[in-house]
mmCIF file of the C-alpha atoms, coordinates in Angstrom:
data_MODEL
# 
_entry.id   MODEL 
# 
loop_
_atom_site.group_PDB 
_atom_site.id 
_atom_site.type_symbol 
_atom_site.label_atom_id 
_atom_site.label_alt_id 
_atom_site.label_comp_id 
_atom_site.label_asym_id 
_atom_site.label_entity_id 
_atom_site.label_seq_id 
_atom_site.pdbx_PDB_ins_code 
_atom_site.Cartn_x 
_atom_site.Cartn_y 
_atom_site.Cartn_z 
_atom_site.occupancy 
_atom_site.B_iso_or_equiv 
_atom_site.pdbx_formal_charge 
_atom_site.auth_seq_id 
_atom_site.auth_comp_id 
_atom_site.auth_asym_id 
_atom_site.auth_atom_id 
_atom_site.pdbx_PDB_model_num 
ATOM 1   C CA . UNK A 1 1   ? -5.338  -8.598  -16.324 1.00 0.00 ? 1   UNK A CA 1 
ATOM 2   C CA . UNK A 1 2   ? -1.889  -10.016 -17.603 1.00 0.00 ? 2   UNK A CA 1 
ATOM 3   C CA . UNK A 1 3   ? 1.066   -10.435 -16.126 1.00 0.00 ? 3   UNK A CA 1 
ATOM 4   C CA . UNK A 1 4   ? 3.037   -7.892  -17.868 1.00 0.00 ? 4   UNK A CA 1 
ATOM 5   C CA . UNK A 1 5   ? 0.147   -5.223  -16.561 1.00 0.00 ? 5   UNK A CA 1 
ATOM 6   C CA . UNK A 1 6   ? 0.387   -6.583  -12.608 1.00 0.00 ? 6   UNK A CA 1 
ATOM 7   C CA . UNK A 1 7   ? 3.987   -6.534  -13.165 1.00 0.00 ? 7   UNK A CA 1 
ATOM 8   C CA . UNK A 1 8   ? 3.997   -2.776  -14.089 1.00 0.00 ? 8   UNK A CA 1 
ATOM 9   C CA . UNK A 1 9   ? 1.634   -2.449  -11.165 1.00 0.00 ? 9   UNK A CA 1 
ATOM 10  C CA . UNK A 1 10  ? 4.054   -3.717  -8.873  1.00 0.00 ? 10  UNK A CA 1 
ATOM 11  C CA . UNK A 1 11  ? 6.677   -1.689  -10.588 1.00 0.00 ? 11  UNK A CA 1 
ATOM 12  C CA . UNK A 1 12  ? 5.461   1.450   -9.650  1.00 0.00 ? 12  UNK A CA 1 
ATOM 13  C CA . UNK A 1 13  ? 5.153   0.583   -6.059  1.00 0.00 ? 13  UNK A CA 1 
ATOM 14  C CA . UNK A 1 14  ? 8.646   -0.606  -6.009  1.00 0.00 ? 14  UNK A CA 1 
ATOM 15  C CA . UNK A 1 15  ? 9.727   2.086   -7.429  1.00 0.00 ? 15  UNK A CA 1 
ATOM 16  C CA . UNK A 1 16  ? 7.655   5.112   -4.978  1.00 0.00 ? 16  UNK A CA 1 
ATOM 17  C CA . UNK A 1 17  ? 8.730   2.862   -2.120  1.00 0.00 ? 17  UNK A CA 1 
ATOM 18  C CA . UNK A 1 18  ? 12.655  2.426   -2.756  1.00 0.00 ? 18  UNK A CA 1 
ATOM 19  C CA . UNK A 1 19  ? 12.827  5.999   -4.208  1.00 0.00 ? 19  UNK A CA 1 
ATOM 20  C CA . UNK A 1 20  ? 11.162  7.575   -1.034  1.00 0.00 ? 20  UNK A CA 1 
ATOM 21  C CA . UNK A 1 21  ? 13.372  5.399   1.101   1.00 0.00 ? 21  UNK A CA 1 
ATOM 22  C CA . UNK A 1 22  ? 16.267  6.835   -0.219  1.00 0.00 ? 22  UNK A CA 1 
ATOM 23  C CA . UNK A 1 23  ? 15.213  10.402  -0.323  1.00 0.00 ? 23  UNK A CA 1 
ATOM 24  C CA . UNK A 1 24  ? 14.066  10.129  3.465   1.00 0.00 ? 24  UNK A CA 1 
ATOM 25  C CA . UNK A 1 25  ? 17.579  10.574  4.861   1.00 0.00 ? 25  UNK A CA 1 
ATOM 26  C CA . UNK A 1 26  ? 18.378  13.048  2.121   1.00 0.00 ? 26  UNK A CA 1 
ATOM 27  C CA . UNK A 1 27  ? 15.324  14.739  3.129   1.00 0.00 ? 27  UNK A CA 1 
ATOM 28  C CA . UNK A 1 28  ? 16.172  14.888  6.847   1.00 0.00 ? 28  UNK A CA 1 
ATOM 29  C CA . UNK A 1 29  ? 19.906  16.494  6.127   1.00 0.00 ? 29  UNK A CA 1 
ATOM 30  C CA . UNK A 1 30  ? 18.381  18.923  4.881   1.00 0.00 ? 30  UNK A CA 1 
ATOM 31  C CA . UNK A 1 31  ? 15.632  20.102  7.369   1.00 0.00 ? 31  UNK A CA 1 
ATOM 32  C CA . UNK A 1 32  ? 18.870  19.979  9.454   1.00 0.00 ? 32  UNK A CA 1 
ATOM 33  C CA . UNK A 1 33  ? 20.701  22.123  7.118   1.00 0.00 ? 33  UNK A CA 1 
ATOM 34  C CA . UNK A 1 34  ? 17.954  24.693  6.698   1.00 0.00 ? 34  UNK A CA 1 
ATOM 35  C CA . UNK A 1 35  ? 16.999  24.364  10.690  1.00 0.00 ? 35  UNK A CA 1 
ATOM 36  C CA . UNK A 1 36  ? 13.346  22.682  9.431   1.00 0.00 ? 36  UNK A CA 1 
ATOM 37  C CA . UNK A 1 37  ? 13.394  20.681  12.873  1.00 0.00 ? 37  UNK A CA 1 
ATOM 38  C CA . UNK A 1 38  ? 11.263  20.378  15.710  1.00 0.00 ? 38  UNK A CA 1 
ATOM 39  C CA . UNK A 1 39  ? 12.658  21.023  19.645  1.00 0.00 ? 39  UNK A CA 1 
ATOM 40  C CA . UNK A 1 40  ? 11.613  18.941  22.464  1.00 0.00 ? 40  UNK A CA 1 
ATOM 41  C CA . UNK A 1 41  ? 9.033   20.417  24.747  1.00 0.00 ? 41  UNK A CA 1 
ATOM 42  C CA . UNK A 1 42  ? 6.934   19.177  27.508  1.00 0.00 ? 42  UNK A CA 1 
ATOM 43  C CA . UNK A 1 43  ? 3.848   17.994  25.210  1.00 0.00 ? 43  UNK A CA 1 
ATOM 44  C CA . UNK A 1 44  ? 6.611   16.126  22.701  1.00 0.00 ? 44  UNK A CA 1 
ATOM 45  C CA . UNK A 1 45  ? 7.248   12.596  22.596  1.00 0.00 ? 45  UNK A CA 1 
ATOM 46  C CA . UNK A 1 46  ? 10.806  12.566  21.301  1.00 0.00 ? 46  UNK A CA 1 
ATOM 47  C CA . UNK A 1 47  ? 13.544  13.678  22.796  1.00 0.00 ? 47  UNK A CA 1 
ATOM 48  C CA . UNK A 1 48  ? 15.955  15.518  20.689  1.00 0.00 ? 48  UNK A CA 1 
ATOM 49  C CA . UNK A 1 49  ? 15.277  17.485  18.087  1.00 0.00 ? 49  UNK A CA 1 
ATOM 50  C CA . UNK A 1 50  ? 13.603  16.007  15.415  1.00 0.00 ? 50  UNK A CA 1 
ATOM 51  C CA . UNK A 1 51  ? 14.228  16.809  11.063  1.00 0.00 ? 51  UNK A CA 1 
ATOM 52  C CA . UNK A 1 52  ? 10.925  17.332  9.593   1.00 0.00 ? 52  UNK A CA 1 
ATOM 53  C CA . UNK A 1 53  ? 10.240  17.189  5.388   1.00 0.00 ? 53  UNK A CA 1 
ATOM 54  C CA . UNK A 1 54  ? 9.583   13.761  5.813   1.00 0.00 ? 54  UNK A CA 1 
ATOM 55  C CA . UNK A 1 55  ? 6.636   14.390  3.631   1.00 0.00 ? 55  UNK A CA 1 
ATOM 56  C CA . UNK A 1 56  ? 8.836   15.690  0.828   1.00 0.00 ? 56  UNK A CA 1 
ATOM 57  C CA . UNK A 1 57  ? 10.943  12.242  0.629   1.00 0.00 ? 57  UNK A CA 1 
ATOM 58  C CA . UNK A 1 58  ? 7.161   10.304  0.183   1.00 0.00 ? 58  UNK A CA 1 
ATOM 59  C CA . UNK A 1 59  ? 6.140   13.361  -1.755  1.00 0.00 ? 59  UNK A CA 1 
ATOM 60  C CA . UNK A 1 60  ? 9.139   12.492  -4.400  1.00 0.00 ? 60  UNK A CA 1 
ATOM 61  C CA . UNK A 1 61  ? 8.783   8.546   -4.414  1.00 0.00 ? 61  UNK A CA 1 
ATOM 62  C CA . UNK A 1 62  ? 5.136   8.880   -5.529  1.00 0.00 ? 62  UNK A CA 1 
ATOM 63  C CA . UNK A 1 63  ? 5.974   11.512  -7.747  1.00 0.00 ? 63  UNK A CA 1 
ATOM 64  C CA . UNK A 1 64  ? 8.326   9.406   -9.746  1.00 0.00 ? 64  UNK A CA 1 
ATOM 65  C CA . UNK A 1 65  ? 5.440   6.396   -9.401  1.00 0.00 ? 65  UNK A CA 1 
ATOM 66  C CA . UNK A 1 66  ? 3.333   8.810   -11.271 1.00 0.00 ? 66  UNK A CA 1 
ATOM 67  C CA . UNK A 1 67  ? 5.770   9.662   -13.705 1.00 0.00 ? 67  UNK A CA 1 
ATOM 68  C CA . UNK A 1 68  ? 6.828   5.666   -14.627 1.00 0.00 ? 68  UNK A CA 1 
ATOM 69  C CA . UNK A 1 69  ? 3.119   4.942   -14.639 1.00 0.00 ? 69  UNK A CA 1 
ATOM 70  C CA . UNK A 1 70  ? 2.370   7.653   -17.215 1.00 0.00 ? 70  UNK A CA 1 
ATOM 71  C CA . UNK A 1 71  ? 5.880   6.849   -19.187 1.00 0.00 ? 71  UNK A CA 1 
ATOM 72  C CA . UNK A 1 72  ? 4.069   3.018   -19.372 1.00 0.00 ? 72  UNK A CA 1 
ATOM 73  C CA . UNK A 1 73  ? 0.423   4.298   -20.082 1.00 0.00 ? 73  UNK A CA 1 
ATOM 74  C CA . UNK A 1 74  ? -0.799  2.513   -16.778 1.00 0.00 ? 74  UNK A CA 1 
ATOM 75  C CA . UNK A 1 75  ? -1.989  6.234   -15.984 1.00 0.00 ? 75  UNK A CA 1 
ATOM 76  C CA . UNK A 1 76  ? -3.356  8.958   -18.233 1.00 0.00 ? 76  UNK A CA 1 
ATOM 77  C CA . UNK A 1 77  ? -3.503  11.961  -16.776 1.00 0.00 ? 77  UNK A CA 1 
ATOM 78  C CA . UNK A 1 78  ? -4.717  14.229  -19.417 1.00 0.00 ? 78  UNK A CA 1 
ATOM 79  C CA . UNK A 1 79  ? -7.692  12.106  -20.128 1.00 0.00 ? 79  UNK A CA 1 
ATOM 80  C CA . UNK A 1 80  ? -8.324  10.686  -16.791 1.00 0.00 ? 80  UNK A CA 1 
ATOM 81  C CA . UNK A 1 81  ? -10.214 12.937  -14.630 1.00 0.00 ? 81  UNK A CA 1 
ATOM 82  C CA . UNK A 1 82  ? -9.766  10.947  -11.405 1.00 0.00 ? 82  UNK A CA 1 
ATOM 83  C CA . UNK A 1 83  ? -6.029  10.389  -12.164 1.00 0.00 ? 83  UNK A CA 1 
ATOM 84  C CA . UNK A 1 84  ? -5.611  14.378  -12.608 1.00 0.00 ? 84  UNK A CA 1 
ATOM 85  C CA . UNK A 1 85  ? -7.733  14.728  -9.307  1.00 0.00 ? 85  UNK A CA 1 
ATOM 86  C CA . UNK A 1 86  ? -5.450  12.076  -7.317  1.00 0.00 ? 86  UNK A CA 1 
ATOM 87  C CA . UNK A 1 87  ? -2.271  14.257  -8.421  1.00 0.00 ? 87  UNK A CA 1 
ATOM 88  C CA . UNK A 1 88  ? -3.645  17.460  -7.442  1.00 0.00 ? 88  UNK A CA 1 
ATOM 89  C CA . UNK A 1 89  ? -4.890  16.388  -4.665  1.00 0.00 ? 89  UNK A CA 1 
ATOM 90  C CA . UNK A 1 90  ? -1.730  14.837  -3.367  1.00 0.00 ? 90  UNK A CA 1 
ATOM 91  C CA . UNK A 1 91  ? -0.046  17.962  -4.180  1.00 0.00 ? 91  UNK A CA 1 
ATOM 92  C CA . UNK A 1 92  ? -2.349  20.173  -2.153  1.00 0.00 ? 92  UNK A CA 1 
ATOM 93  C CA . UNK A 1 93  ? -1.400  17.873  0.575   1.00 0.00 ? 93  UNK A CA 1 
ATOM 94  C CA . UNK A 1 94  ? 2.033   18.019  -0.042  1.00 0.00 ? 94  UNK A CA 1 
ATOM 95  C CA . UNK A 1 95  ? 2.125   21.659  0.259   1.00 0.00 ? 95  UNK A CA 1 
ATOM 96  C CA . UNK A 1 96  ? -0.049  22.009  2.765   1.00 0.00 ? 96  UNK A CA 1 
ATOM 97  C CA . UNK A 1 97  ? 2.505   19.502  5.215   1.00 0.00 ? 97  UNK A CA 1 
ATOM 98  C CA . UNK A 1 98  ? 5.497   21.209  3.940   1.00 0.00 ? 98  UNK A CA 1 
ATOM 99  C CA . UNK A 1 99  ? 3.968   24.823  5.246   1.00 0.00 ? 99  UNK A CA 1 
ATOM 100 C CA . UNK A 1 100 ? 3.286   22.951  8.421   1.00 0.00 ? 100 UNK A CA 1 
ATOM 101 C CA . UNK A 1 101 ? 7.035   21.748  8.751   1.00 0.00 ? 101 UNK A CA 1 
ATOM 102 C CA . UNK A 1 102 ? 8.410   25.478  7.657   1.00 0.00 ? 102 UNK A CA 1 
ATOM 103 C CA . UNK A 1 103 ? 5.869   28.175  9.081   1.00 0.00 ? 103 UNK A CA 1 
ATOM 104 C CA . UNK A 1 104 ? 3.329   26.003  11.172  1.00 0.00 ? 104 UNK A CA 1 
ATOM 105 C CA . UNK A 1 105 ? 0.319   25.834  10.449  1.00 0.00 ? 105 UNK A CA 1 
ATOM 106 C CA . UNK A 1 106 ? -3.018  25.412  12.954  1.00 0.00 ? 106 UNK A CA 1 
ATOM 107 C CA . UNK A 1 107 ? -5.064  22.391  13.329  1.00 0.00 ? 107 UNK A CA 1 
ATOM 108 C CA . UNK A 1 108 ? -7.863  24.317  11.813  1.00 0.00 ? 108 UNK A CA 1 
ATOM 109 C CA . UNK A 1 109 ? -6.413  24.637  8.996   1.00 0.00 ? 109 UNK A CA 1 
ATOM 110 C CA . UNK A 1 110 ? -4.642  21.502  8.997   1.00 0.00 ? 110 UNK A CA 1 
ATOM 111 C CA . UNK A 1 111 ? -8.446  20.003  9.119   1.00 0.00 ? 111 UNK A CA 1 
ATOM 112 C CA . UNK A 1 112 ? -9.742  22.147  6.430   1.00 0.00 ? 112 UNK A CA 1 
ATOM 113 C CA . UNK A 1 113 ? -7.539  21.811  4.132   1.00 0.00 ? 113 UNK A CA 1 
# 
């Protein structure tokens, strides 16, 4: 490996990290704004209501890790079966969290899918 390649390694982790530490408090104003929030209850450990769509802030800083990794041909995704498989499979996961934080979904489901 050279430098150049660790250093675009690094990049992209840089990169997902800062971008989905920025979009985390966008991210929570608007769970707020659309009323995407969990209450306090009795079985909750916080105690005031809570923004959820944190998963779409991480969501959108590994996105763009996966786009500058493609834009510097660290990643093939066309070619690349277990690239392809990575990104659909954080996808899947994606949605599946974000119908958890909008409609609720069960555990059983949560472990299934």
């Amino acid at each position: 490996m050279t430098l150049n390649y660790l250093g675009l390694v690094l990049s992209v982790a840089v990169i997902s990290s800062v971008i989905s530490f920025v979009a985390s408090p966008v991210a929570a104003k608007l769970a707020l704004l659309l009323n995407i929030v969990d209450y306090p209850a009795a079985r909750k450990v916080h105690k005031k209501t809570t923004p959820l769509l944190g998963g779409l802030a991480v969501y959108i800083g590994l996105m763009a890790g996966f786009v500058f990794a493609q834009k510097n041909s660290l990643i093939d995704f066309i070619n690349f079966t277990p690239a392809l498989g990575t990104l659909i499979g954080v996808t899947l996961i994606f949605l599946l969290g974000l119908l958890d934080d909008t409609l609720g979904v069960s555990a059983r489901w949560k472990l299934f899918g």
